[in-house]
C-alpha positions in Angstrom: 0.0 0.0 0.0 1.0 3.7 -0.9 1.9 6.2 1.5 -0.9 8.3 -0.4 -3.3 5.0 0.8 -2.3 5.2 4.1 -2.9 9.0 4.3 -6.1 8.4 2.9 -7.3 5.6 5.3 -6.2 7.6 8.5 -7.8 10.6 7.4 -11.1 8.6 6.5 -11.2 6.9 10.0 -10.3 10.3 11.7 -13.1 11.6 10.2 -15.5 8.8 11.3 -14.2 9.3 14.9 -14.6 12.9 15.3 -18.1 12.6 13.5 -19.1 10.3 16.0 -17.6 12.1 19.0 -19.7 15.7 17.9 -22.7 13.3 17.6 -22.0 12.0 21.4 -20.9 15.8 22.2 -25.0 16.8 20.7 -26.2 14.2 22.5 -24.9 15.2 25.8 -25.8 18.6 25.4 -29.0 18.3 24.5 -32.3 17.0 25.7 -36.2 16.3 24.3 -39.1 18.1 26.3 -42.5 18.6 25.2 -42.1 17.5 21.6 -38.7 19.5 21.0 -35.2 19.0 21.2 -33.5 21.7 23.4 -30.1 22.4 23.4 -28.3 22.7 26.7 -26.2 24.9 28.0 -21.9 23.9 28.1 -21.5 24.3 31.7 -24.6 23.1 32.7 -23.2 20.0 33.9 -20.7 21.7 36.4 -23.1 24.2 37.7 -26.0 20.8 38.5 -23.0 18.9 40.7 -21.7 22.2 42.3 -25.8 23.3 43.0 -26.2 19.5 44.1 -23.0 19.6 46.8 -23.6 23.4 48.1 -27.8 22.2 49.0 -26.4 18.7 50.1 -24.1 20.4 52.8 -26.6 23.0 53.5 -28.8 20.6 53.9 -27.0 18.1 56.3 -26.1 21.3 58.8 -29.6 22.5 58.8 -31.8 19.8 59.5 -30.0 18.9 62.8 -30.9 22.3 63.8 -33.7 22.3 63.1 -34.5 18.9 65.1 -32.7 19.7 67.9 -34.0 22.8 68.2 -37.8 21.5 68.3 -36.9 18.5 70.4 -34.8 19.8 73.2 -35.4 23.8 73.6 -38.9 23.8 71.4 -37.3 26.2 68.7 -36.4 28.8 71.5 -32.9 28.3 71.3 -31.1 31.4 69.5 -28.0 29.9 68.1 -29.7 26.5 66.1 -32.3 29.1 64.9 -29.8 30.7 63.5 -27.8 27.7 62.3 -30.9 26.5 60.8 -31.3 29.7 58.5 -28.1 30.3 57.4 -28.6 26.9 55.8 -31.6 27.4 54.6 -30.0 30.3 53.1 -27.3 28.0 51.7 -30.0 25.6 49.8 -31.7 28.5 48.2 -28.4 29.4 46.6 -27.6 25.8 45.7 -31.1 25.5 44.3 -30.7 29.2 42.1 -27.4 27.7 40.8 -29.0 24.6 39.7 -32.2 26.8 38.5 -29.6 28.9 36.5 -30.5 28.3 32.7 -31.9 24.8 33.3 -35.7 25.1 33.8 -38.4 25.4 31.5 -40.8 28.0 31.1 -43.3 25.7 29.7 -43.2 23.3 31.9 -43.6 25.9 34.5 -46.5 27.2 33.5 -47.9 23.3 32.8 -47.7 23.2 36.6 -49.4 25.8 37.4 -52.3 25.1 35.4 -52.5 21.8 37.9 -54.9 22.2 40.9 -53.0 20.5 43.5 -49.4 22.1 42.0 -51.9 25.6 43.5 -53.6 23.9 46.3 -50.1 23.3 47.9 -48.6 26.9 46.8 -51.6 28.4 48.7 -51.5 26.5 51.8 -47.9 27.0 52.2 -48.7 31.1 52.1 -51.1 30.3 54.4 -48.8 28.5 57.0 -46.6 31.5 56.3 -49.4 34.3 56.9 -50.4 32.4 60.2 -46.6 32.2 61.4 -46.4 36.1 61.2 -49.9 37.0 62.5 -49.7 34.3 65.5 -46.2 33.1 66.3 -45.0 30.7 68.2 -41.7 32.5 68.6 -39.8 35.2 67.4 -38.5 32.6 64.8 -41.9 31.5 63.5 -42.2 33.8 60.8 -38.7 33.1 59.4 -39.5 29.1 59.8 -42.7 29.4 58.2 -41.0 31.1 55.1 -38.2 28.4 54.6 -40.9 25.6 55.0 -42.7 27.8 51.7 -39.7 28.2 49.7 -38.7 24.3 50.2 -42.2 23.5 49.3 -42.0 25.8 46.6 -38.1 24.4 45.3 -40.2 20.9 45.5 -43.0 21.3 42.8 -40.6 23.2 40.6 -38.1 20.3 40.5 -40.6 19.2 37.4 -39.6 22.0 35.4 -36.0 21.5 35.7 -34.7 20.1 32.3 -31.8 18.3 33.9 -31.5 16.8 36.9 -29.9 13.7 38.5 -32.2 11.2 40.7 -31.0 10.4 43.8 -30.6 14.7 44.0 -34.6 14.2 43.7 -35.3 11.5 45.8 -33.1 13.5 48.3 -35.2 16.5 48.6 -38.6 14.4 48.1 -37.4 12.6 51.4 -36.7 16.0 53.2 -40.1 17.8 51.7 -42.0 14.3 53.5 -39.7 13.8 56.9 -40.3 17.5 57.5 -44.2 17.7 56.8 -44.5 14.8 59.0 -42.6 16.3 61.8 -44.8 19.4 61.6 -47.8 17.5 62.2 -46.4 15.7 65.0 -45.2 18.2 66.8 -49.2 19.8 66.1 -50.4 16.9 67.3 -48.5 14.8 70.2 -46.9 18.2 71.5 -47.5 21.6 72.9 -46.6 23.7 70.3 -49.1 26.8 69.6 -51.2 25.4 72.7 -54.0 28.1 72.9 -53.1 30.4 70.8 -55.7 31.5 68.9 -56.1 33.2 65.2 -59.2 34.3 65.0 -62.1 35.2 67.1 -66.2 36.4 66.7 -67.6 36.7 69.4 -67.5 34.1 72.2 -69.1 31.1 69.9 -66.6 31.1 67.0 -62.9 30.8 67.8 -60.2 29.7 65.2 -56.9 28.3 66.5 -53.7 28.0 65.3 -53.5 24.6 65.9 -55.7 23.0 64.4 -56.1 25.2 61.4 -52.0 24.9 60.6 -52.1 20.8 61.2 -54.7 20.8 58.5 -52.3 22.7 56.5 -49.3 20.6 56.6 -51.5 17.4 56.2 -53.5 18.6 52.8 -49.9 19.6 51.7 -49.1 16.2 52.6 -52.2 14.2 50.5 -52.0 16.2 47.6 -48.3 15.5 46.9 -48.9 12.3 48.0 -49.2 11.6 44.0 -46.0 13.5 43.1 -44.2 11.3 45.6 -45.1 8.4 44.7 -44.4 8.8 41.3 -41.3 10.0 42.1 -40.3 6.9 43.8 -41.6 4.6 41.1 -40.5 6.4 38.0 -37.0 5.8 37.8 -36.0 6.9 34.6 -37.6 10.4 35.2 -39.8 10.2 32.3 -43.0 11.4 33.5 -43.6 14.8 35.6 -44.4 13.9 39.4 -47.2 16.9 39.8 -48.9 16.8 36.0 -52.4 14.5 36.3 -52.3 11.7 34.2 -48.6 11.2 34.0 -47.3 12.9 31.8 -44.4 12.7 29.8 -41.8 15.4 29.9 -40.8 14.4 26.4 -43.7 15.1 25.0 -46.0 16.8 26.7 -49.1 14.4 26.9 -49.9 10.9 28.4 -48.6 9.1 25.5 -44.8 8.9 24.9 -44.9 9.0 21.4 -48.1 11.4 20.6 -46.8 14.7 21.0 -48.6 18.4 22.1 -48.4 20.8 19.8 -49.4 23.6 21.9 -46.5 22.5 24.1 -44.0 21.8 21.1 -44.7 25.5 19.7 -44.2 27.1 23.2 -40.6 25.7 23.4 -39.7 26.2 20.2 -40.0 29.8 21.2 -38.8 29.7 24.1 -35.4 28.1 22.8 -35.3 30.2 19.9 
């Protein structure tokens, strides 16, 4: 064989292998939502494991605040209080860098067209309007607004476009452990004992109490669905808080019949 063959033949394979590698290099940074494929953005990657690590340390030096806090001083001790929002601090900043450029508007607004996506939104103002008109402690308020914005970082995990799993599962985990803890704490202890929210007269009284365990609990059943979809679907494919699963690829209950209403939205939102 010539030297002019040989030339040939390396340059021929070259170009097969860096044809395949731009093809792997697309298909990395890209992904298909609601009927279109939408390109990604290069550092996307680094800013998801970076938002991942800062919520994950955040997150492991604020709950044990916040449970000792509840458990030993009833939230009246200064210092965990503290702890406990500095971290919560921390998670909303891992949470914005793993927002940054990697949610979609469409699914957004998908979820907000869902009744129990607006259900939960409005009971966790609620919880927050009660904590500043009757509080517990001088905390209360602040506590109340970190519960919202965790409920909040929750449902929006749909409209991320990528995200890893066990990152989900995580904060699912945390969004459930801390519900239930509210409602026990309602319920088996004296937290807001007497303390009421509203009163007519001497034959209608409203209590915190009550009112605020009913709160935490319809938050509870109506993500019940969300949850368990996100435990079951492990590849991710449908959203946890659309009704009748729904598939992020397309936009509809089938994974191969497409929404056009859905496909033209991103198209302009990616153009």
């Amino acid at each position: 064989m010539s030297k002019t063959q040989e030339l040939v033949g390396v340059s021929l394979v070259t170009r097969v292998l860096t044809s395949a590698k731009n093809r792997n290099s697309w298909a990395n940074r890209s992904i298909r939502i609601l009927g279109n494929v939408v390109e990604l953005d290069e550092w996307l990657d680094r800013r998801m494991k970076c938002g991942q690590r800062v919520t994950a340390v955040s997150s492991i030096l604020g709950v044990p605040c916040y449970l000792l806090n509840n458990i030993f001083f009833r939230g009246h001790n200064l210092p965990l209080n503290v702890g406990a929002a500095v971290s919560a601090v921390g998670v909303s900043v891992g949470f914005g860098i793993l927002y940054f450029k990697n949610i979609s508007l469409a699914i957004t607004r998908r979820l907000l067209k869902e009744v129990n996506v607006v259900i939960i939104l409005v009971l966790g103002i609620c919880i927050f309007i009660i904590d500043c008109v009757a509080p517990y402690n001088s905390f209360a308020p602040i506590n109340g607004f970190i519960y919202f914005i965790m409920v909040s970082l929750f449902l929006f995990l749909d409209a991320v476009k990528k995200k890893s799993r066990p990152f989900v599962l995580a904060v699912g985990i945390l969004f459930v452990v801390t519900t239930l803890w509210n409602i026990y704490t309602l319920t088996f202890t004296g937290s807001s004992v007497g303390i009421i929210l509203f009163q007519y007269g001497d034959d209608y009284v409203l209590r915190k109490r009550p009112f605020k365990r009913s709160c935490f609990l319809q938050i509870l059943l109506f993500s019940l669905n969300g949850v368990w979809t996100m435990f079951i679907d492990k590849k991710m494919d449908t959203m946890m808080f659309a009704t009748g699963h729904v598939y992020r690829e397309t936009g509809t209950a089938s994974k191969y019949v497409e929404d056009r209403q859905y496909s033209t939205q991103w198209r302009s939102e990616s153009g």
